[in-house]
C-alpha positions in Angstrom: -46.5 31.5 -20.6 -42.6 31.5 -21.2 -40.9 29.3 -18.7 -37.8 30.8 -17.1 -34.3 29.6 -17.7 -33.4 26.9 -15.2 -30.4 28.4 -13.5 -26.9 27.1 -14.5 -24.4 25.2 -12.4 -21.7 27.8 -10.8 -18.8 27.6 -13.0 -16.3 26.7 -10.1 -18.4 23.8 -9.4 -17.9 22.4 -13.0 -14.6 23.2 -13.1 -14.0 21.2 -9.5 -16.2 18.1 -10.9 -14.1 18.0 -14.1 -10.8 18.0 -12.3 -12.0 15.6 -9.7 -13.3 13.7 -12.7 -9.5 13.8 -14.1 -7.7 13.2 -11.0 -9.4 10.0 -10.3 -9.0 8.7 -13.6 -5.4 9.2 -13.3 -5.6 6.9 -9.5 -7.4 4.9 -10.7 -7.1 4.0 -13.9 -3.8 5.1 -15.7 -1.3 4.5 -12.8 -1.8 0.8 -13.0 -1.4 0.5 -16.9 1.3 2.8 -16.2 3.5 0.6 -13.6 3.9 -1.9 -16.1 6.0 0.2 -18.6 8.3 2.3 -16.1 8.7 2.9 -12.2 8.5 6.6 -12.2 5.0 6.4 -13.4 3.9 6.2 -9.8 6.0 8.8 -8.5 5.1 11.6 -10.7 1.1 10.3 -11.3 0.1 10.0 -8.0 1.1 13.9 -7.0 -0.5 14.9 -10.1 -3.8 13.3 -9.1 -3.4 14.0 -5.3 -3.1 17.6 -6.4 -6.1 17.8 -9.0 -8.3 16.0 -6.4 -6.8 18.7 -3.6 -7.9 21.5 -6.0 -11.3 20.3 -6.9 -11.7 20.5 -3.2 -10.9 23.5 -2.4 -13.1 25.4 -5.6 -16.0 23.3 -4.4 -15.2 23.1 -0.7 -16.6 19.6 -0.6 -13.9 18.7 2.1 -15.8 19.2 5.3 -13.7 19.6 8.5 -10.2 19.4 7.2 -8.8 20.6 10.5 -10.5 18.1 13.1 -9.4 15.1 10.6 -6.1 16.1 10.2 -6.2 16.7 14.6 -7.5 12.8 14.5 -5.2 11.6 12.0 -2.6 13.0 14.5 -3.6 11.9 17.5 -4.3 8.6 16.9 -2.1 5.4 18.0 -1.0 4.4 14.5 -0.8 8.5 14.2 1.4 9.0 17.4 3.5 6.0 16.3 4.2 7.1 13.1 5.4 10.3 14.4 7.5 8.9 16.5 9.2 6.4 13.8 9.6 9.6 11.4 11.5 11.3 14.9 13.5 8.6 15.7 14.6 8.2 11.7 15.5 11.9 11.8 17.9 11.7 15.3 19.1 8.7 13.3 21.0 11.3 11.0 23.2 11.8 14.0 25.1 8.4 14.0 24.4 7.4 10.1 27.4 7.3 8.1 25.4 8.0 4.6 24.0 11.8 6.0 23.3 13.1 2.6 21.2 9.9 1.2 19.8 9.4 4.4 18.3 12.9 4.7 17.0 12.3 1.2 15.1 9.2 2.2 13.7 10.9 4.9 12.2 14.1 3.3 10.8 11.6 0.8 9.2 9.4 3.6 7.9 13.2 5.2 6.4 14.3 1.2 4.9 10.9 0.8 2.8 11.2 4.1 1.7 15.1 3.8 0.7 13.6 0.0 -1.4 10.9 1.7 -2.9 12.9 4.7 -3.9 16.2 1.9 -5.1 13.5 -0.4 -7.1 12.0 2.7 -8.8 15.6 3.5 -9.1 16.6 -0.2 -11.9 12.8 -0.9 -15.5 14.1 -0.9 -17.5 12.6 1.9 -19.2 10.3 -0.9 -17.8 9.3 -4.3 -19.4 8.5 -7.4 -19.7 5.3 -8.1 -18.8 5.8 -11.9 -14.8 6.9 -10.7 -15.2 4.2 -8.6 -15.5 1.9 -10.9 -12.6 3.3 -13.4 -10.3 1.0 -10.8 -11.3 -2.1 -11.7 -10.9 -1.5 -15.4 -7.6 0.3 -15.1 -6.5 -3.2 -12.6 -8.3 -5.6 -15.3 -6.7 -3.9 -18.4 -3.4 -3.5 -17.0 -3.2 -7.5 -16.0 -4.7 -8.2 -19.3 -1.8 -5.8 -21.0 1.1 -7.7 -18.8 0.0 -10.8 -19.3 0.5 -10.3 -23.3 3.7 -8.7 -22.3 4.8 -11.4 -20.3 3.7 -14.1 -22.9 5.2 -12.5 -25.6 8.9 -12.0 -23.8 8.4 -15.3 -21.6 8.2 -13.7 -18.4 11.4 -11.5 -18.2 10.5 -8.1 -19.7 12.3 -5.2 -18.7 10.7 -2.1 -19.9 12.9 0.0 -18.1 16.1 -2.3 -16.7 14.0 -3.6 -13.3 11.3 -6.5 -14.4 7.9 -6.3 -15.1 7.1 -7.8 -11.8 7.2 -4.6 -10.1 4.0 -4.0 -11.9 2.7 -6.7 -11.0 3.1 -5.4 -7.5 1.3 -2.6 -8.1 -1.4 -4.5 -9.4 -1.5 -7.2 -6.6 -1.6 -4.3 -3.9 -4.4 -2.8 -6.3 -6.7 -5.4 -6.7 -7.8 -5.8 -2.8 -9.5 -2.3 -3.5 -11.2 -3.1 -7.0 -12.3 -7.0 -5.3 -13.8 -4.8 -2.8 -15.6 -2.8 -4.7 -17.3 -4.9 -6.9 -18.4 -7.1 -4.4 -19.7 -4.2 -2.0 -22.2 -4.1 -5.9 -22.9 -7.5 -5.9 -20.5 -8.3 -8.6 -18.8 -11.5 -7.5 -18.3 -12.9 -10.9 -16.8 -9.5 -11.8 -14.7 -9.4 -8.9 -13.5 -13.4 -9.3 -13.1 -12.8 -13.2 -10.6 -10.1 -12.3 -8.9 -11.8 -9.3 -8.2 -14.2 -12.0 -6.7 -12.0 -14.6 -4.3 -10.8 -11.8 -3.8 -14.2 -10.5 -2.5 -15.3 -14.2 -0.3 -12.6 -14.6 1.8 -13.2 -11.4 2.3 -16.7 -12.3 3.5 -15.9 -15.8 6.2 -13.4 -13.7 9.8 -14.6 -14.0 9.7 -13.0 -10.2 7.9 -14.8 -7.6 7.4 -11.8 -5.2 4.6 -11.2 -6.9 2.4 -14.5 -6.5 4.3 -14.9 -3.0 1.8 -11.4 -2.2 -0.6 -12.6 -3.9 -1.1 -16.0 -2.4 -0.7 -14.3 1.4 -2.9 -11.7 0.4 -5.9 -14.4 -0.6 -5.1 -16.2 2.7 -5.6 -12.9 4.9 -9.1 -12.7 2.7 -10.5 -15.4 3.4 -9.9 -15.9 6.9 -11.0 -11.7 7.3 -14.5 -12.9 5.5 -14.8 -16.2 7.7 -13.7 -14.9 11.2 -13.8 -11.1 10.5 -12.7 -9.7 14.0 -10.3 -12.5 14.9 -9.1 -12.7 11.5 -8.4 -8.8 11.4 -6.8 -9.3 15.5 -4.5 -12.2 14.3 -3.2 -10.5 11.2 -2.3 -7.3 12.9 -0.6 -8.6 16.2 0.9 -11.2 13.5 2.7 -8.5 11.4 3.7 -6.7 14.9 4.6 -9.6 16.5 6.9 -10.8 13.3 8.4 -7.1 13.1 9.5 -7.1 17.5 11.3 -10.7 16.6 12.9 -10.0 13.7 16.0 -10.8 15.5 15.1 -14.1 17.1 13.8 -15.0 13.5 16.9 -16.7 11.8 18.2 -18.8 14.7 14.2 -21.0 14.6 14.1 -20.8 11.1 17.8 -21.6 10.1 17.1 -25.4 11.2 13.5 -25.3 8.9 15.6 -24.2 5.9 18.1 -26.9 6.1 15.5 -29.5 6.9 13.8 -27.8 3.4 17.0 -28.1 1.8 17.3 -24.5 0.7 20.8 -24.0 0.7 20.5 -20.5 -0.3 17.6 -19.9 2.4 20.2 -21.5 4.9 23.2 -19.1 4.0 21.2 -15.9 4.4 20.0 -16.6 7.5 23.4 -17.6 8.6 24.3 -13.9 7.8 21.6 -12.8 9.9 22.5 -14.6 12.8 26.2 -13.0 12.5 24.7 -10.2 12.2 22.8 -10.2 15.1 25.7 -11.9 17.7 28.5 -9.5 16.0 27.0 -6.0 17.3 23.8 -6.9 19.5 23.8 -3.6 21.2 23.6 -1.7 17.9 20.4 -3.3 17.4 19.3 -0.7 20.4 19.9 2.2 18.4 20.5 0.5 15.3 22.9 1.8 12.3 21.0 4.9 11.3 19.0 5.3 8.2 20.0 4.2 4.9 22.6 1.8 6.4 21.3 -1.2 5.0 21.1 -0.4 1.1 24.1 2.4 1.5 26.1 -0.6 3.6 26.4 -3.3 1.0 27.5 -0.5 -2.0 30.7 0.8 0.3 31.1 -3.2 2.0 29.7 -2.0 5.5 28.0 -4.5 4.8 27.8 -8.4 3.4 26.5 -8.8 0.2 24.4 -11.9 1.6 22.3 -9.6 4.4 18.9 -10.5 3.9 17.0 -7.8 1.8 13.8 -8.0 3.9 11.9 -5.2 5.9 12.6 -7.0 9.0 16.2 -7.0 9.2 16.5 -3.2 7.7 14.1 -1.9 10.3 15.9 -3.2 13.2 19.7 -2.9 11.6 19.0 1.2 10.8 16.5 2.0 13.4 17.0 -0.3 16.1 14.2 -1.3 19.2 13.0 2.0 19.2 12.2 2.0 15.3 11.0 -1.5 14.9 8.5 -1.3 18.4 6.9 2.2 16.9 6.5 0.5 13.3 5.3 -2.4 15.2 2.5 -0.5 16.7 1.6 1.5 13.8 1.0 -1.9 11.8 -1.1 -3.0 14.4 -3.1 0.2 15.0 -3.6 0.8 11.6 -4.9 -2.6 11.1 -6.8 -2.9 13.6 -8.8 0.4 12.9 -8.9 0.1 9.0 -12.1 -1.8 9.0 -14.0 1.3 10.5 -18.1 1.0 11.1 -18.0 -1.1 7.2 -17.6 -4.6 7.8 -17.6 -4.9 3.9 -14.5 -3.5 3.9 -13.0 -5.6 6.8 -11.2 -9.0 4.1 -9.8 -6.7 1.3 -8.0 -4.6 3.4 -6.5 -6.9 5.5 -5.8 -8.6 2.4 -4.0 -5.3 1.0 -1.7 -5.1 4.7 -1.4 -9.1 4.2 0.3 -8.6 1.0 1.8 -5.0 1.4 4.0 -6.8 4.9 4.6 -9.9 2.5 6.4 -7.7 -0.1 8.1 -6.1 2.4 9.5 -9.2 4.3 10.4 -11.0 1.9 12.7 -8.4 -0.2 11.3 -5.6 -2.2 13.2 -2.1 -1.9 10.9 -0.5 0.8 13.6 2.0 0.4 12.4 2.9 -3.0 10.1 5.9 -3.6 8.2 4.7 -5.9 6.9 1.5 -3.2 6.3 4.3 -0.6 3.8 5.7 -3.3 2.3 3.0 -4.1 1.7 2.6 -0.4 0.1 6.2 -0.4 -2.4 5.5 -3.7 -3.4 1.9 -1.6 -4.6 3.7 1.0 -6.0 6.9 -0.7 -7.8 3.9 -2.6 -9.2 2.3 -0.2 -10.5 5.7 1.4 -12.4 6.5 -1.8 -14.2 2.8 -1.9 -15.2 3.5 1.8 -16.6 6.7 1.1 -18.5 5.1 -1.5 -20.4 2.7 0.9 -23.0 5.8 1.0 -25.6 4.3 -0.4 -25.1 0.1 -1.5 -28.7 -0.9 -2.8 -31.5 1.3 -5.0 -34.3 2.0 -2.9 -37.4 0.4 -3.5 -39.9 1.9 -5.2 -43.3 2.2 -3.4 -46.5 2.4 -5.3 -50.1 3.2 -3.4 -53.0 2.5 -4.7 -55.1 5.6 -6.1 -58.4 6.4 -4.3 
């Protein structure tokens, strides 16, 4: 008897599993070998993979209720919040003196969240394990890679003018998903061999922004995996709490620096404080977008203003723009962990060190940190949605009669 030809695969469905197949390995794998040689790697990767992932979807239609998810992602707190800071940045083009830049900024802020919310819709319910695990090899080889680099040129490489720590950033914000991963398989000595890798690298960095995240990051771990819901409550209301007092911030810590003896430390905060007593009703509606960077560039501004997330926010945006960012930190960490406590220590870990870079001086202005904000998250969407299945079932054998 001739047997029939099994039936073949629909050719949109292998054409969907090989661009999913691509666009991951792009995520996951090539963008952090890629931040180590140049910046823009992140800027034009990420929509490439966002947009292979998006079109894998749509031939296979594995995205199940785009609508309702997008209506969620809406109205949610951290959703609603967000709005609201992207609303009040936009009237803020009213009074800033830098229209043209700041409206730039902006629609870059608005493309880099429509990236991260169609990226969001466009994940399959459950991933493969096999892209999954392309991440930790991308994060493991790329530390490997820097820390020759680093070794080689004694910490101050400049591929492209700015530093190798910025990928080193990447990598640090990158590795909270790949820990988590590995040890949601039971990898531990994986997942510690590659924390270590990383861990090398940043202190080989000329920069120390990069163990600074590091180090806060691997606090915000640990106490997530010893006390996971206060640990996730402290954290959040901690970054919110540190965003609503920026202002009060230099007058108790000006006294800890000069105890400390960090004369530096000491003069910057002095700055601050002017800054607060010289105009403190600006800081209702702030300065207007773009002020800070913008401000220094055509002396607006002193060269010795703090670069730090919590004095921009509140010198462009004001009350209004540091209580909404306050309350989408705390929202979104808050409701990150989900229904998978697994999750719960790397991505506090990942906000930990994300707020840490932010406060203490990298250029959240940039474009290419608000992508690597957007690949985080899509990131740690994908590992979630690989919690499907964590063990192999048994096997059940019954005796023969």
């Amino acid at each position: 008897m001739v047997r029939s030809a099994s039936p073949t695969a629909h050719p949109s469905t292998d054409a969907a599993a090989l661009l999913r197949r691509l666009g991951f390995a792009i995520l996951l794998f090539a963008i952090p070998l890629a931040a180590l040689f140049t910046r823009r790697a992140l800027v034009v990767m990420a929509p490439l993979a966002v947009a292979l992932i998006g079109m894998a979807a749509f031939l296979d239609g594995s995205a199940k209720t785009p609508l309702q998810k997008a209506i969620g992602i809406a109205t949610s707190r951290a959703g609603i919040a967000g709005f609201v800071l992207v609303l009040w940045s936009a009237l803020s083009l009213i009074w800033t003196p830098f229209v043209p830049q700041a409206s730039e900024r902006l629609l870059n802020i608005i493309a880099m969240g429509l990236m991260a919310v169609a990226g969001y819709l466009a994940l399959p319910e459950r991933m493969r394990s096999a892209n999954l695990y392309l991440l930790p090899v991308g994060v493991g080889l790329a530390a490997l890679i820097g820390t020759v680099m680093l070794l080689r040129e004694d910490g101050r490489l400049e591929p492209d003018g700015l530093g190798v720590e910025r990928g080193m950033v990447v990598l640090v914000l990158l590795l909270w998903p790949a820990l988590t991963w590995l040890h949601s398989r039971g990898r531990n000595l994986e997942a510690v061999a590659l924390a270590l890798a990383v861990a090398v690298g940043t202190v080989l960095t000329a920069d120390p922004l990069p163990l600074i995240g590091l180090a806060v990051g691997a606090v915000a771990f640990a106490l997530t995996a010893a006390l996971p819901q206060t640990g996730s409550r402290l954290i959040g209301f901690l970054m919110a709490g540190l965003l609503i007092s920026a202002p009060v911030l230099p007058f108790l810590l000006k006294p800890v620096a000069e105890l400390a003896g960090a004369g530096s430390a000491a003069g910057t905060l002095d700055m601050w404080q002017a800054l607060v007593l010289k105009e403190p009703l600006r800081f209702l509606t702030g300065h207007g977008l773009e002020t800070a960077w913008r401000g220094r560039l055509f002396g607006l501004l002193p060269h010795a203003a703090p670069f730090s997330l919590l004095f921009e926010i509140w010198y462009e945006l004001g009350i209004v723009g540091a209580m909404s960012g306050a309350v989408l930190l705390s929202q979104a960490a808050l409701g990150a962990g989900g229904h998978r406590p697994i999750l719960g220590p790397g991505i506090m870990a990942s906000f930990a060190s994300a707020f840490a870079f932010g406060a203490c001086g990298i250029g959240t202005a940039q474009v290419w940190w608000f992508t690597a904000l957007v690949v985080l998250v899509l990131v740690f969407v994908a590992v979630e949605r690989g919690q499907f299945r964590t063990k192999r079932p048994k096997a059940i054998l019954r005796r023969l009669r």
